[in-house]
C-alpha positions in Angstrom: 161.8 90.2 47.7 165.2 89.6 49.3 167.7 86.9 47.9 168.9 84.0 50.2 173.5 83.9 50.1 174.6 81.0 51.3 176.2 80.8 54.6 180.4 80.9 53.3 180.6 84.5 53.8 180.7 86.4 57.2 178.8 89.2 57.8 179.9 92.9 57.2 180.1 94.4 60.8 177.8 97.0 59.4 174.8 94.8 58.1 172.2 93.6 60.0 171.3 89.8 58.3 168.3 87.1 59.3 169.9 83.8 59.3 168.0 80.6 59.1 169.1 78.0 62.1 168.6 75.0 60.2 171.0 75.7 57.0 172.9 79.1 57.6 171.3 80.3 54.8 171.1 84.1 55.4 169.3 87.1 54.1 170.5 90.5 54.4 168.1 92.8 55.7 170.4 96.1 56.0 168.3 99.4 54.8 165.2 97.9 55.7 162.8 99.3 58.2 160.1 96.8 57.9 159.6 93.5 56.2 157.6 90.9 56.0 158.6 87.1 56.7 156.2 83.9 55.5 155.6 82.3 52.4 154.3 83.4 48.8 150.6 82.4 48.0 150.5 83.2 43.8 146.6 82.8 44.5 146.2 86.0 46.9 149.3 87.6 44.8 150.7 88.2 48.3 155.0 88.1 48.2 156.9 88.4 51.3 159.7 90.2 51.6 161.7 87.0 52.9 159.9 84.0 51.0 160.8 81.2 53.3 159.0 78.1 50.8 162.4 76.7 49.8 163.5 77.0 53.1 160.5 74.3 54.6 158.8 76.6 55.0 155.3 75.0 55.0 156.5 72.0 56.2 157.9 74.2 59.2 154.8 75.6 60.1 155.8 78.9 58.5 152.6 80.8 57.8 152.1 83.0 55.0 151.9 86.5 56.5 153.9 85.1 59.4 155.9 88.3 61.5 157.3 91.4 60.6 160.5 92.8 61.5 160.7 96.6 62.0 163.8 98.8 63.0 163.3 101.5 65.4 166.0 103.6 66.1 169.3 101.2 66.7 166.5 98.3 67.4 165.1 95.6 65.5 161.7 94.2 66.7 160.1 91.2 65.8 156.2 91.0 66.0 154.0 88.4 65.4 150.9 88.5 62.5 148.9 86.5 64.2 150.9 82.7 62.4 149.1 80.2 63.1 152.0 78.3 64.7 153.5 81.2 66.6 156.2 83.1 66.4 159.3 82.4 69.0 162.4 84.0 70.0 164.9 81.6 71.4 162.1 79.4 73.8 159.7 82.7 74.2 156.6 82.5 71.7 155.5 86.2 70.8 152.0 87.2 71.5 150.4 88.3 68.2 150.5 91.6 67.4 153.0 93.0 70.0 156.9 93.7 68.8 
């Protein structure tokens, strides 16, 4: 699982990082190829690699298997796991299941 830093540093021009709008709190996500972004449920033992729960997440509509990013190449793609809120980049919700 990947820590949250708070938002007082800037970013190393080398490292990609997923920032949260609301706070600034960021997560590093450099070496990564794929990750998974939602919220923990102890029950299912399922553990996202970004656990957004402290973040609001349930109270955001964050679901628990919510989107995965995945680097290609020099690209990072976001896809949707089927959330049950959607998944939007800037005003453009995802369709499930396509990155």
């Amino acid at each position: 699982m990947l820590t949250a830093i708070p938002a007082t540093l800037p970013p190393p021009a080398e490292h990609a990082r997923l920032t949260l709008a609301a706070n600034g709190t960021y997560f590093d996500i450099f070496g990564r190829a794929d990750l998974i972004i939602g919220r923990v449920d102890p029950v299912s033992q399922f553990f996202p690699d970004v656990d957004l729960t402290a973040y609001g997440g349930d109270e955001g509509g964050v679901s628990r298997r919510h989107c995965r990013i995945t680097l290609a190449g020099h690209q990072f793609f976001v896809e949707d796991l089927n959330s049950r809120n959607g998944t939007w980049v800037g005003a453009t919700r995802l369709a499930p299941g396509i990155r």
